[in-house]
C-alpha positions as CSV (number, residue, x, y, z in Angstrom):
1,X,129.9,125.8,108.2
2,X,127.7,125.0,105.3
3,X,123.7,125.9,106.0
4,X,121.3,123.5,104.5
5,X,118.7,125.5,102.1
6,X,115.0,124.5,103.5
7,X,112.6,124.7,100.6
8,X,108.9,124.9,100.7
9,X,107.1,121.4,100.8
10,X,103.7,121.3,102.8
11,X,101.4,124.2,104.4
12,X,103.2,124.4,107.1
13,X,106.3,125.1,105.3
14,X,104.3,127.9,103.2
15,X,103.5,129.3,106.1
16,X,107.2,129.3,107.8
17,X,108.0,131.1,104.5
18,X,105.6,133.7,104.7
19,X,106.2,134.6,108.3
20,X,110.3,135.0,107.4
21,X,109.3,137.3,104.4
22,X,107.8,139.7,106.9
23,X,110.2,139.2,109.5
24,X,113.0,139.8,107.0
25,X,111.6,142.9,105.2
26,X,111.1,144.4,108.6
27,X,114.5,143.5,110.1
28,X,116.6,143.0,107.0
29,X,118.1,140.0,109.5
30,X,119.9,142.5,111.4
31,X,120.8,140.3,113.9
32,X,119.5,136.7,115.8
33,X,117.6,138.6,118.5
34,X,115.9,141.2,116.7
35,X,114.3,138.2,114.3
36,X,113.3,135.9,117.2
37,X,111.7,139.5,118.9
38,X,109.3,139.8,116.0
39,X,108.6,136.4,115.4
40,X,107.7,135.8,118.8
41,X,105.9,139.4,119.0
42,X,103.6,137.6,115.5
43,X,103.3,134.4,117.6
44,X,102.0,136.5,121.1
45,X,99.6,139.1,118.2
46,X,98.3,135.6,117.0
47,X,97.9,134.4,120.6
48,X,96.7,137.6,122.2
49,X,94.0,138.5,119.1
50,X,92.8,134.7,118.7
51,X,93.5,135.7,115.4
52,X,95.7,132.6,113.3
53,X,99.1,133.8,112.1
54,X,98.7,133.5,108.5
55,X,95.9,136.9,110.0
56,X,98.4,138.6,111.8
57,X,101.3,138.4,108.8
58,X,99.1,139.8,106.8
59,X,97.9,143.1,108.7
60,X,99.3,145.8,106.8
61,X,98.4,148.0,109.6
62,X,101.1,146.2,111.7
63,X,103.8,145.2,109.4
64,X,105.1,148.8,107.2
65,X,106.0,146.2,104.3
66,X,103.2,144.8,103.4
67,X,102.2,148.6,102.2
68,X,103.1,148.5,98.5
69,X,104.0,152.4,98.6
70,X,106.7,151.3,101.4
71,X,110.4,151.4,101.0
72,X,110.5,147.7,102.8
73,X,108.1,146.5,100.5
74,X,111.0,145.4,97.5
75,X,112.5,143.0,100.6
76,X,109.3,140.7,100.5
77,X,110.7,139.3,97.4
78,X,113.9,138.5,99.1
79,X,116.3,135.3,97.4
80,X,115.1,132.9,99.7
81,X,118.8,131.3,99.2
82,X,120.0,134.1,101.4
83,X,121.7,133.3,104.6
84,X,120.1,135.8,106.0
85,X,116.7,135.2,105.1
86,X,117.5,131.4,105.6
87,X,117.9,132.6,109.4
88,X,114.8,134.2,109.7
89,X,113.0,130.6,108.1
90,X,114.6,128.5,110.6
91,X,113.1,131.2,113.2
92,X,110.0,131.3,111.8
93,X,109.5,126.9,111.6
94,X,110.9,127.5,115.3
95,X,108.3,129.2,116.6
96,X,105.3,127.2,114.2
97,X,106.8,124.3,116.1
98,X,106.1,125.8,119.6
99,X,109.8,126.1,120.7
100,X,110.1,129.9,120.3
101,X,110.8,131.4,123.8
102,X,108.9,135.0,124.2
103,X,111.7,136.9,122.9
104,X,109.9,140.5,123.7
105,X,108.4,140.2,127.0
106,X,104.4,139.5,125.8
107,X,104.8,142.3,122.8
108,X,101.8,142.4,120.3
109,X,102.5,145.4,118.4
110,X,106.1,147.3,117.6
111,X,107.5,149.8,115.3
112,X,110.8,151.1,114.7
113,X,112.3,154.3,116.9
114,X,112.3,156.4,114.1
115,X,108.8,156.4,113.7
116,X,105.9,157.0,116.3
117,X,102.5,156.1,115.3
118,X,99.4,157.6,116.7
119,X,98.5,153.9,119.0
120,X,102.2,154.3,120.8
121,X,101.5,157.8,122.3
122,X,99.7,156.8,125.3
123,X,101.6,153.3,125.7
124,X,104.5,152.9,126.8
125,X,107.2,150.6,125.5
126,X,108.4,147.4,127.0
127,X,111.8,146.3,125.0
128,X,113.7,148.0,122.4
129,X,116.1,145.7,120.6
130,X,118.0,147.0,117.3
131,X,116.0,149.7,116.8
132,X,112.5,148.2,117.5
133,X,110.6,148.6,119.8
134,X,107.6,146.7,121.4
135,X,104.5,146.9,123.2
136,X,102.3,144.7,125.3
């Protein structure tokens, strides 16, 4: 099967790229669900907040790799040729287009199981896929 690169071309594509750097430096592209989890849990944030996406992508409170210190930071600058981060585009344009099912049951905040930030204490969870876990 031979995957068709998607470049870059209007605002709406910029966008689509942005959103799949996050959701790839967070994710790596682990698998299918865990990228259409966090896109849709960007997509509820933006929704939830009435904040716009390019807002939400760009918290570094929410999203560890957008801290420059972070170990997730290098995968921003991912080859955008990748398979993988090709997978997390085609997610990303998905859900811009409004065909993104809610993949993480009204989730607008997450963070991985190995870490436990100070706003998840008193909330409890309400999916955990690959690792992630998400909060309404």
């Amino acid at each position: 099967m031979q995957l068709e690169l998607i470049e870059a071309q209007s605002e709406n594509m910029t966008l689509a790229y942005m959103v799949a750097r996050v959701v790839y430096a967070e994710t790596l592209a682990k698998s299918l669900r865990v990228v259409e989890a966090l896109t849709s849990m960007i997509f509820n944030a933006a929704e939830h907040d009435i904040k716009n996406i390019r807002h939400v992508i760009s918290d570094a409170h929410r999203f560890e790799s957008l801290n420059s210190e972070s170990t997730r930071h290098e995968f921003l600058s991912v080859d955008t040729s990748r398979c993988d981060f090709q997978m997390c585009l085609r997610v990303a344009q998905t859900m811009l287009h409004g065909n993104l099912p809610d993949m993480c049951r009204h989730a607008t905040m997450f963070h991985r199981v190995e870490i436990l930030p100070s706003w998840a204490v008193a909330r409890g969870y309400v999916c955990d896929i690959d690792g992630l876990l998400f909060y309404a």
